[in-house]
Each structure stands twice: as C-alpha cells, then as structure tokens.
FIVO-932712 format. One record per atom (N, C-alpha, C): atom name; y, x, z. Coordinates in Angstrom, 2 decimals. Layout:
! residues N
<CA <Y X Z>>
...
This chain:
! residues 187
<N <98.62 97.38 109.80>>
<CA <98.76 98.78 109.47>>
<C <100.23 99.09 109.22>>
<N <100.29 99.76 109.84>>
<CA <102.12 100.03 109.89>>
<C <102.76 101.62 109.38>>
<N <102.57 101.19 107.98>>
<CA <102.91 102.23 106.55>>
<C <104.25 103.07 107.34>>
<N <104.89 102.61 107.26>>
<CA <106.30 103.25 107.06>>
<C <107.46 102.59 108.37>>
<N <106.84 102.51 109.50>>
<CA <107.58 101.70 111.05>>
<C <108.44 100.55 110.47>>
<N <109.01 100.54 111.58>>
<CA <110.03 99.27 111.39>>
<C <109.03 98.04 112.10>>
<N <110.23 97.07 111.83>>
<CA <109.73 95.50 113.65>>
<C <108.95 94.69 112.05>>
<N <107.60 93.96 112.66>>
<CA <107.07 93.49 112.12>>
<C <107.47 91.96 111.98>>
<N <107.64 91.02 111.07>>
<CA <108.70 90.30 110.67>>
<C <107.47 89.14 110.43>>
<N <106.46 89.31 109.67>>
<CA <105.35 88.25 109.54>>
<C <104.19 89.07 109.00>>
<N <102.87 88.57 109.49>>
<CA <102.04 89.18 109.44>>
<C <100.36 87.48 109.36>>
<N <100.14 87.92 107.85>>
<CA <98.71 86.48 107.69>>
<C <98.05 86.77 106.78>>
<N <96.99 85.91 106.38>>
<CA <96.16 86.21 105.45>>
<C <96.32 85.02 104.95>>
<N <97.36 84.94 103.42>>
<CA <97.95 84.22 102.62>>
<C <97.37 83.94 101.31>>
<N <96.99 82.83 100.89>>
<CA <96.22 82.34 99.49>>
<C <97.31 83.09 98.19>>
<N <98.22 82.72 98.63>>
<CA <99.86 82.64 97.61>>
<C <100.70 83.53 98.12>>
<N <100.89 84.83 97.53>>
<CA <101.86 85.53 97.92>>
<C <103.36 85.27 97.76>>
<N <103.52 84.46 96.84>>
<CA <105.01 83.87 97.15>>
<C <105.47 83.63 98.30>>
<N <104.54 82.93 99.54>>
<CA <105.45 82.28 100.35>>
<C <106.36 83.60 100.68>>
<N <105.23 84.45 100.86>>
<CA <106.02 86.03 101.71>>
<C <107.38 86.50 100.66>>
<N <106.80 86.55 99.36>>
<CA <107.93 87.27 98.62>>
<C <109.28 86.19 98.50>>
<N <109.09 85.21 98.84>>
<CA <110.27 83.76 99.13>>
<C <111.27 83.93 100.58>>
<N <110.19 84.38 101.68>>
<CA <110.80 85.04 102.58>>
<C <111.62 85.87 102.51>>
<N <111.28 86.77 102.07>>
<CA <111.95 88.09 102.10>>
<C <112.85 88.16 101.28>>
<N <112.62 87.17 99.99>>
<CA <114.36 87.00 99.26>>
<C <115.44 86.13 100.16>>
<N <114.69 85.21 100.67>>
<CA <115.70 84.19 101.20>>
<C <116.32 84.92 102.60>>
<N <115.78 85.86 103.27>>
<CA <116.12 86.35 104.59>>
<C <116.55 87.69 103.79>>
<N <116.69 88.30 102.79>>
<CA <117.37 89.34 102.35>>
<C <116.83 90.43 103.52>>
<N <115.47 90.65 103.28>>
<CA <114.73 91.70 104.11>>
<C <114.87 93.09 103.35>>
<N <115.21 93.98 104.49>>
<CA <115.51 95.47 103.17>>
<C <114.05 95.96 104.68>>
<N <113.37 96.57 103.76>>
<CA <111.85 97.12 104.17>>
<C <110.83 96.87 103.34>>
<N <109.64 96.48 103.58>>
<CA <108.59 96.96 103.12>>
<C <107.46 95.48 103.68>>
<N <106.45 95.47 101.88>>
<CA <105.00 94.68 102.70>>
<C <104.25 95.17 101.99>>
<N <103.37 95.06 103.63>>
<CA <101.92 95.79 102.55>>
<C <101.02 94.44 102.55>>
<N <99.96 94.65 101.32>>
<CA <99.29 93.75 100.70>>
<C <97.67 94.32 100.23>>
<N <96.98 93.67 100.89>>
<CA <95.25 93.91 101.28>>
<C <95.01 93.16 100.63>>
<N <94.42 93.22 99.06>>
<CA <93.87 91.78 98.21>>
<C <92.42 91.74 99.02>>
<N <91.61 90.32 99.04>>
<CA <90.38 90.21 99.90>>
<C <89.48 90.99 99.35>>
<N <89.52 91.50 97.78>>
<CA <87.88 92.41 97.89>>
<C <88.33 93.68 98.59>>
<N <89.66 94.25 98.88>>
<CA <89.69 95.06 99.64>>
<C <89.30 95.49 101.46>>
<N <89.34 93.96 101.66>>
<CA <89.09 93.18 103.05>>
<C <87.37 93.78 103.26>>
<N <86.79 92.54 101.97>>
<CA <86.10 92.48 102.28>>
<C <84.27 93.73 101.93>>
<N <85.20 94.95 101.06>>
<CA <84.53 95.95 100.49>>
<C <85.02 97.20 101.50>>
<N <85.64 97.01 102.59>>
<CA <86.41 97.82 103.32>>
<C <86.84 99.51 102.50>>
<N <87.47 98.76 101.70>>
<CA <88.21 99.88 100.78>>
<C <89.35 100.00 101.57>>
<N <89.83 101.70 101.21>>
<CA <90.81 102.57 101.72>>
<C <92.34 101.90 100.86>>
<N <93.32 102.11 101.92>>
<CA <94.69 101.77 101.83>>
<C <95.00 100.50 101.18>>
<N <96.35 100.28 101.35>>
<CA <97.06 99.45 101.15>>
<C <98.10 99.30 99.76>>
<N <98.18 98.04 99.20>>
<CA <99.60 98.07 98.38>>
<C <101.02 97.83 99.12>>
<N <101.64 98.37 98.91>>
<CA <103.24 98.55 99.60>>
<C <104.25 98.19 98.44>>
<N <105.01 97.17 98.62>>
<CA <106.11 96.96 98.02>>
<C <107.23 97.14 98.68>>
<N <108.06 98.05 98.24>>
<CA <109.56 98.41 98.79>>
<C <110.40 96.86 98.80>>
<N <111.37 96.78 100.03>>
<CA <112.03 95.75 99.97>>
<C <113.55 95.87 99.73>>
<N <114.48 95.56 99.17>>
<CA <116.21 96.02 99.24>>
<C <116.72 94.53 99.31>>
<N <117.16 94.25 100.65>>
<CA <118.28 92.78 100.20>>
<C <117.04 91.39 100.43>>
<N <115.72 91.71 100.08>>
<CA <114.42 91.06 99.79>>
<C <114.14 90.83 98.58>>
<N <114.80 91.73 97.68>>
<CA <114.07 92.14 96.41>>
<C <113.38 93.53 96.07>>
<N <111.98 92.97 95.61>>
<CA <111.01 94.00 95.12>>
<C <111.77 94.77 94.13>>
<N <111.93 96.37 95.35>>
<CA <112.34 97.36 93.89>>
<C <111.27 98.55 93.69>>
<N <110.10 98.67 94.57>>
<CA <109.21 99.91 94.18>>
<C <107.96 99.22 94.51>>
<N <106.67 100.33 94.11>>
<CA <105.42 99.83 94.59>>
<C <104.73 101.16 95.03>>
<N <103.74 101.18 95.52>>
<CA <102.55 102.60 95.55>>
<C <101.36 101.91 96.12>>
<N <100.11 102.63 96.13>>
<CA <99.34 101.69 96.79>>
<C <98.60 103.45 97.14>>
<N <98.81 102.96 98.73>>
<CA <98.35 103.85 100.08>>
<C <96.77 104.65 99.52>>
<N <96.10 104.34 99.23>>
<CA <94.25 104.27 99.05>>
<C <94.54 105.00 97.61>>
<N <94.55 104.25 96.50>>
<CA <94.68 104.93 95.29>>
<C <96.01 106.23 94.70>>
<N <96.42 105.84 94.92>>
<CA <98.18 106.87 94.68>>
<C <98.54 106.23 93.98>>
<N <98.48 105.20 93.01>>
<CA <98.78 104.53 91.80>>
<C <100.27 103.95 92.45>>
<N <101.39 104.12 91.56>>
<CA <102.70 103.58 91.44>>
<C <103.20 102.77 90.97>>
<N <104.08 102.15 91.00>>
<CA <104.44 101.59 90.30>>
<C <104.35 100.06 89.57>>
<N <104.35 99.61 88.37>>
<CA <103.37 99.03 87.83>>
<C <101.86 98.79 87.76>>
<N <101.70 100.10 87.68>>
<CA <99.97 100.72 88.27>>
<C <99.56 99.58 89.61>>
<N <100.11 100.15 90.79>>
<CA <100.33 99.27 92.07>>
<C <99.86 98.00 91.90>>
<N <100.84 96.94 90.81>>
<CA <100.64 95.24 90.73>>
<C <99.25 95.36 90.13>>
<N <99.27 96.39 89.34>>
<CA <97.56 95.68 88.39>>
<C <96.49 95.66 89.37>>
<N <96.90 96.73 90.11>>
<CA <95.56 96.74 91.59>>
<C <95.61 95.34 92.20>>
<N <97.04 95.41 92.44>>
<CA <97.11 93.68 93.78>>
<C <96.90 92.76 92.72>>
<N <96.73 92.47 91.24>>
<CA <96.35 91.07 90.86>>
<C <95.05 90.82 90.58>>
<N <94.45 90.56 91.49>>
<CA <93.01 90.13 91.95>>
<C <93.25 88.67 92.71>>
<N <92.36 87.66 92.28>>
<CA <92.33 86.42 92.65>>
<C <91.99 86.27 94.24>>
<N <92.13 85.42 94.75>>
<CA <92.01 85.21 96.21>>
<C <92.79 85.29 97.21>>
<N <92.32 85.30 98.53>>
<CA <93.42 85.46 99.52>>
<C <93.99 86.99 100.01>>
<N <95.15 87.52 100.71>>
<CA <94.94 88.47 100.66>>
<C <95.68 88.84 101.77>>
<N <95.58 90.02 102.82>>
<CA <96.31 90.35 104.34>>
<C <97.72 90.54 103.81>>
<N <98.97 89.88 104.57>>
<CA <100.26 90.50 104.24>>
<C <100.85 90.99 105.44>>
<N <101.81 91.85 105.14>>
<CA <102.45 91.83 106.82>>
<C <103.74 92.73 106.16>>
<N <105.16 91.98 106.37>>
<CA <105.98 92.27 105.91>>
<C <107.04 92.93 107.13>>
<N <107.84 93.87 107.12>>
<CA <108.14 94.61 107.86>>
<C <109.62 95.22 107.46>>
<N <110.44 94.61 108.83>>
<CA <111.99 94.86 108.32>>
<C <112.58 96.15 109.40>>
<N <113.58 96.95 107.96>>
<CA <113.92 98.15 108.36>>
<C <115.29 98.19 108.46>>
<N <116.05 99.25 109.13>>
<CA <117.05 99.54 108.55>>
<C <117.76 99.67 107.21>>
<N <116.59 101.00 106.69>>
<CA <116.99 100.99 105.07>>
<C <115.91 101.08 104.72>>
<N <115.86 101.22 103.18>>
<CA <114.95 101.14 102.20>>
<C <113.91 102.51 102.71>>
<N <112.58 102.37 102.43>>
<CA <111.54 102.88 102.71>>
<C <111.75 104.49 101.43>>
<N <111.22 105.82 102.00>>
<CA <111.76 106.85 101.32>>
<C <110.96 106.55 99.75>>
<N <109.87 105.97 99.33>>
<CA <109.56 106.58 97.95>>
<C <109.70 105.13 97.38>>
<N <111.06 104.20 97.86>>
<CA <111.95 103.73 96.70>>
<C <112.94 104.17 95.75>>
<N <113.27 105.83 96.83>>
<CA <113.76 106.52 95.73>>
<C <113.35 107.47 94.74>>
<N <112.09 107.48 94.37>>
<CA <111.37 107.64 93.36>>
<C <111.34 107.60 91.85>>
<N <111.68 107.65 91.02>>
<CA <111.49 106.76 89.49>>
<C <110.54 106.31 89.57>>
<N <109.47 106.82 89.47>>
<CA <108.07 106.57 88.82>>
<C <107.70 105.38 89.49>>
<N <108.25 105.31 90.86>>
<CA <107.59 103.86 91.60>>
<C <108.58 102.80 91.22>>
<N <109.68 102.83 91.10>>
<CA <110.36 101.69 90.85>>
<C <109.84 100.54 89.61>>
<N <110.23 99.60 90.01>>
<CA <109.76 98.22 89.64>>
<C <110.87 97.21 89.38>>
<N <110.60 96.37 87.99>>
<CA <111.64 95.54 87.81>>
<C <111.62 94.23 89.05>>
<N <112.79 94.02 89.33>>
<CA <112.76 92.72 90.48>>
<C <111.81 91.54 90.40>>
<N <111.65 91.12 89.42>>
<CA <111.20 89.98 89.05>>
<C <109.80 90.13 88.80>>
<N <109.16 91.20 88.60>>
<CA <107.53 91.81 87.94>>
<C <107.04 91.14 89.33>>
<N <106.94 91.56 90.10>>
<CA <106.20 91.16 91.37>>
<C <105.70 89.48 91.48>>
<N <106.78 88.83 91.20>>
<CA <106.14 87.53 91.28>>
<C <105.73 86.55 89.88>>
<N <106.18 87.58 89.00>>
<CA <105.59 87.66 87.57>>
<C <103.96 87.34 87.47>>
<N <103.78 88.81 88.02>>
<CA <102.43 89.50 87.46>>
<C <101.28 88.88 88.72>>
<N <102.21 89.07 90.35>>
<CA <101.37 88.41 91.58>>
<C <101.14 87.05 91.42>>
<N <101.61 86.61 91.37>>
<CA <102.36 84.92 92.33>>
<C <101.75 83.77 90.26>>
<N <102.41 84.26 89.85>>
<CA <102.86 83.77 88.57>>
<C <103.86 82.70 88.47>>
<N <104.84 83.18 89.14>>
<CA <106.12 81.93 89.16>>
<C <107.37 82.39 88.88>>
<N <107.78 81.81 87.32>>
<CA <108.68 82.01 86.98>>
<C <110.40 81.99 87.95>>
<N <110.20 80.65 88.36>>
<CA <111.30 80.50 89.24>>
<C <111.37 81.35 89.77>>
<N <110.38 81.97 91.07>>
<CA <110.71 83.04 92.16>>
<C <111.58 84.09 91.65>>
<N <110.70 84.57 89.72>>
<CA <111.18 86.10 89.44>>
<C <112.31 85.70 88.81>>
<N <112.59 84.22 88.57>>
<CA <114.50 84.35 87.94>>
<C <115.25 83.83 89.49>>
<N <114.83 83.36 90.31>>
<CA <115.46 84.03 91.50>>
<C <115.76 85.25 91.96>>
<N <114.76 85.75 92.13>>
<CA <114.37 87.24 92.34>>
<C <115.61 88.16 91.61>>
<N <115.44 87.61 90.05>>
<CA <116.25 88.99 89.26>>
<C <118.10 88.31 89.51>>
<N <118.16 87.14 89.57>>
<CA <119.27 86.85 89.59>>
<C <119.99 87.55 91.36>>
<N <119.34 87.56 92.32>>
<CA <119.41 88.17 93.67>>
<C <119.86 89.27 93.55>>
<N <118.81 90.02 92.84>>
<CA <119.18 91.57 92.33>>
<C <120.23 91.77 91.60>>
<N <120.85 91.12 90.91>>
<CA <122.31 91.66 90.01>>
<C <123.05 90.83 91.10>>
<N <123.13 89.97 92.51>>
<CA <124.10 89.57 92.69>>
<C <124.37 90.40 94.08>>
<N <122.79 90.77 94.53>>
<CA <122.87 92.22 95.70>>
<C <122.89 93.24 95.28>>
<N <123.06 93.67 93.55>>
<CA <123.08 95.16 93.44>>
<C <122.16 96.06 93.49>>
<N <120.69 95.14 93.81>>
<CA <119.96 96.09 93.84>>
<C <119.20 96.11 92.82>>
<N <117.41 96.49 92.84>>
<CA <116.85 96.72 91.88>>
<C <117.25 97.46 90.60>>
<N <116.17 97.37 89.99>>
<CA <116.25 98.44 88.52>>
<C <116.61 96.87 87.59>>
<N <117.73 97.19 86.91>>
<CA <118.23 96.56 85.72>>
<C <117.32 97.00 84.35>>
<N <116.75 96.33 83.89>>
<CA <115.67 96.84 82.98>>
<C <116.42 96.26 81.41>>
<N <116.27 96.53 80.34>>
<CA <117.08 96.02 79.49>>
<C <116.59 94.81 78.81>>
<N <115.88 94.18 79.39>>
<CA <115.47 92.98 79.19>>
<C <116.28 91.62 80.43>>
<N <116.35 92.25 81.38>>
<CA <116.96 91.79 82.43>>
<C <118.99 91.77 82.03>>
<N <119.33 92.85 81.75>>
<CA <120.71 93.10 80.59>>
<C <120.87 92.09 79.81>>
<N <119.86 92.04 79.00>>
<CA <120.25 91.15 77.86>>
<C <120.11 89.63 78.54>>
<N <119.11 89.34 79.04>>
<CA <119.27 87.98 79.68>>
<C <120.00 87.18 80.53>>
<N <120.73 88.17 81.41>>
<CA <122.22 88.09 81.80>>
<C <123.03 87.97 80.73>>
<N <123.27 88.52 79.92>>
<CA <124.60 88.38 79.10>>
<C <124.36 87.48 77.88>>
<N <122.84 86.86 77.84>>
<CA <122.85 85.86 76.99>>
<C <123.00 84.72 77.69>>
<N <123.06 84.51 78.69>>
<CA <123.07 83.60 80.11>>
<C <124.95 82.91 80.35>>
<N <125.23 83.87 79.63>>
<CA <126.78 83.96 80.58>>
<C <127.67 83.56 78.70>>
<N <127.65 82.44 78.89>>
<CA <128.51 81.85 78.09>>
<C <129.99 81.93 78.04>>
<N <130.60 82.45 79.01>>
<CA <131.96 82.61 78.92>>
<C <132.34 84.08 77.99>>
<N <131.60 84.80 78.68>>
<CA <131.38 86.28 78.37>>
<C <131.10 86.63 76.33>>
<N <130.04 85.65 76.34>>
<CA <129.43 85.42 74.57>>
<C <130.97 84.41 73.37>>
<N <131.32 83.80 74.58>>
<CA <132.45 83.15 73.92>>
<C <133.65 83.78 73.61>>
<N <134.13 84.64 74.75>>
<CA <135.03 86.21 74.83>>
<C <135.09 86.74 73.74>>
<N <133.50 87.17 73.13>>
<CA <133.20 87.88 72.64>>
<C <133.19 87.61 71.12>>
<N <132.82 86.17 70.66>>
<CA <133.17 85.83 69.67>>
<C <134.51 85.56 69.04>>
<N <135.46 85.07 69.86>>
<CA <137.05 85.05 69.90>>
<C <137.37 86.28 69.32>>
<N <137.16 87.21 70.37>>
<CA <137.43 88.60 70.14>>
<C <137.09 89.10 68.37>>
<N <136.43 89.18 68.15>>
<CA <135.31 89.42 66.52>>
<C <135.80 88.41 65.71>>
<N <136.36 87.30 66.10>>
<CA <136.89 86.62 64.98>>
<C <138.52 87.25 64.83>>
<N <138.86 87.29 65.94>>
<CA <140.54 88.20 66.00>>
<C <140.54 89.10 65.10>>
<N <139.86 89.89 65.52>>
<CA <139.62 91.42 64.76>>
<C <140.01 91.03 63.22>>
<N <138.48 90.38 62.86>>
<CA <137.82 89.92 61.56>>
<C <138.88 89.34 60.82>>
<N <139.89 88.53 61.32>>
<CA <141.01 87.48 60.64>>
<C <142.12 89.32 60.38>>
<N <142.33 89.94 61.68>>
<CA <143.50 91.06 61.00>>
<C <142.59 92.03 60.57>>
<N <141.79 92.36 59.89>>
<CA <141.40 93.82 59.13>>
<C <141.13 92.55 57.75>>
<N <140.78 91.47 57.65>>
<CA <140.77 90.57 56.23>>
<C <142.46 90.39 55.46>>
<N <143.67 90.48 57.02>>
<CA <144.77 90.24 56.26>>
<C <144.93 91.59 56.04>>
<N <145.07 92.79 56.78>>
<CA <145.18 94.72 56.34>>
<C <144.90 94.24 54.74>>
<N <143.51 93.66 54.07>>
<CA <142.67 94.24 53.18>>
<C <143.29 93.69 52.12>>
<N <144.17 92.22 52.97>>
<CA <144.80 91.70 51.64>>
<C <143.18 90.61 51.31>>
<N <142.24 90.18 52.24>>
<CA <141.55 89.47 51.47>>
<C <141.22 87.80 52.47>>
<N <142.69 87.63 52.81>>
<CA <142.45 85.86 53.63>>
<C <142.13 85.23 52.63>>
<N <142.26 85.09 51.05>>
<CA <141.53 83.73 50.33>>
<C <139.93 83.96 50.87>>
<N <139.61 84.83 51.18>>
<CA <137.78 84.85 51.31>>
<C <137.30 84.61 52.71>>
<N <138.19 84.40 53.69>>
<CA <138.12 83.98 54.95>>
<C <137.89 82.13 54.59>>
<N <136.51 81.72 55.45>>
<CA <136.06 80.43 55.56>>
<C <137.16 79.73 56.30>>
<N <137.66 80.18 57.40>>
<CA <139.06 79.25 58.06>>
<C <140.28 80.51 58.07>>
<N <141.71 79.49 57.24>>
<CA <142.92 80.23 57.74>>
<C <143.29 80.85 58.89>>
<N <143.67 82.25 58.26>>
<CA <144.64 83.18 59.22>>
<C <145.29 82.34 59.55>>
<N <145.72 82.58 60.95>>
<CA <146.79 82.71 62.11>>
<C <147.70 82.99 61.86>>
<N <149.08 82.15 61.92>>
<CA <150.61 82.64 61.67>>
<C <150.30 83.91 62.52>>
<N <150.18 84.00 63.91>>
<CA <150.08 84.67 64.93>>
<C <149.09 86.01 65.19>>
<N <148.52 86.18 63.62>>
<CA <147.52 87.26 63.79>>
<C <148.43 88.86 63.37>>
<N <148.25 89.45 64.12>>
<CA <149.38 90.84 64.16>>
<C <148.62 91.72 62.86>>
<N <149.32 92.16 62.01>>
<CA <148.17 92.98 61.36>>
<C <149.00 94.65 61.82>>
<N <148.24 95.79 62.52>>
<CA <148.88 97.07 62.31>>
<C <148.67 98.14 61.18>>
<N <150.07 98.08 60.82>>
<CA <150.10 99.09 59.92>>
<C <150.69 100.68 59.67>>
C-alpha cells in the first residue's frame, strides 16, 4: 500500500520490527513505513500505521484506518506477533511530519515497538548527530549528562565564580580549598 509514493526500499512480513527500523537508521532513509500488525492482517481491518522517516530516524506517526497520531499511533502497532512492513524512500520528509501533534521522540519507536534499548540510544544519538527529530527534555538532559567534558566545564566554571564572589565577600577562611593567587576579584 503505497501511503505517500516514493521507490519501495523493502517490503515483508517481519516477527521483529527492528530489523526494518535498523535499516533505515543505518541507510539514513528520509521517507516513510507503513506497519500492518497481524490482527490487522488477519481481521482485515482498515489502514495502516505510518512512521515518518528523516536521515532513518523515527520523527512522526499517524495510523491511516484510525486517525490516531502520534504516540496514539505506537499504542495501536504494539500488539504481539508478526506484522506487514514496507519501508519507502523519498526525497523529503512525508507532509504530516510537519505536524506537532504527530511528532514523536526518536527513540519511542523502538522503545515501545521492538523493546531495544540499544536501537533507541542509537536511534536518539543519530538524531542529535543528523539534526533531526524532536529533542524531548529527557533526551537534553541525557546528552548533557553523557558529555563529561561539558559537566567538567561546568564545574570549573562554578568553582571560579564561587572562589571570586567568596574573596568580593571577604569570606576565603570558609572556602573548603584555597583561593587562587590568580582568582581576579571585580570591583
């Protein structure tokens, strides 16, 4: 079923949706897959789930049959079993990735589908290094608790400060380690 055109890239009826969502990170597919869980197969229920692709990270969802967006979208596709995929590469991103309401954190998809951690800290690490996806502030913070140079910066920095507004105050005896010949105080 061919949602939204574009050249069809792989197309099976897959136990494990990872392999596909592994694809499409590792080949940095910007398009679209749609996803037929089997009671949909096999209850011949209406439409499809569609995940937007950028780079081959999951940044939106909708599902064709229900209207459901979003988050909404994964709770439909996490149903046990096998399920039709057929992933499909575009020029650009498919139109209702630019949406709010459908957008999706990078990493949810193989979170909530797949259940594999690795994929979705692949996944989110892809996304801050292609720029794409929604930066969620959980994803923020885990980057910058990640990045030890940055946290070390940052403590340097706060101890700098902390050593010249203690000498301003006139209070280095109460500092745990000596001021710095070298600490500037402005006055």
């Amino acid at each position: 079923m061919t949602v939204h055109g574009g050249r069809l890239v792989h197309s099976r009826v897959v136990a494990d949706l990872g392999d596909v969502l592994d694809l499409a990170l590792e080949e940095a597919i910007t398009g679209y897959a749609t996803v037929e869980p089997q009671d949909a197969l096999l209850l011949d229920a209406e439409g499809v789930g569609v995940l937007a692709l950028e780079a081959g990270v999951p940044v939106a969802a909708r599902h064709t049959g229900t209207g459901r967006v979003g988050r909404e979208t994964l709770a439909e596709l996490s149903v046990p079993g096998p399920c039709r995929v057929e992933l499909y590469e575009r020029d650009r991103p498919v139109q209702f990735a630019d949406d709010p309401s459908n957008r999706i954190p990078p990493g949810l998809p193989a979170d909530r589908l797949v259940r594999d951690a690795d994929l979705a800290n692949r996944t989110r690490s892809a996304a801050a290094e292609r720029g794409t996806g929604e930066r969620t502030d959980a994803d923020a913070l885990e980057a910058f608790l990640t990045d030890d140079d940055r946290v070390d910066a940052i403590r340097r920095e706060a101890r700098t400060e902390a050593r010249q507004r203690a000498a301003e105050w006139g209070l280095t005896d109460a500092l745990a380690e000596p001021v710095d010949s070298d600490v500037a105080v402005d006055e």
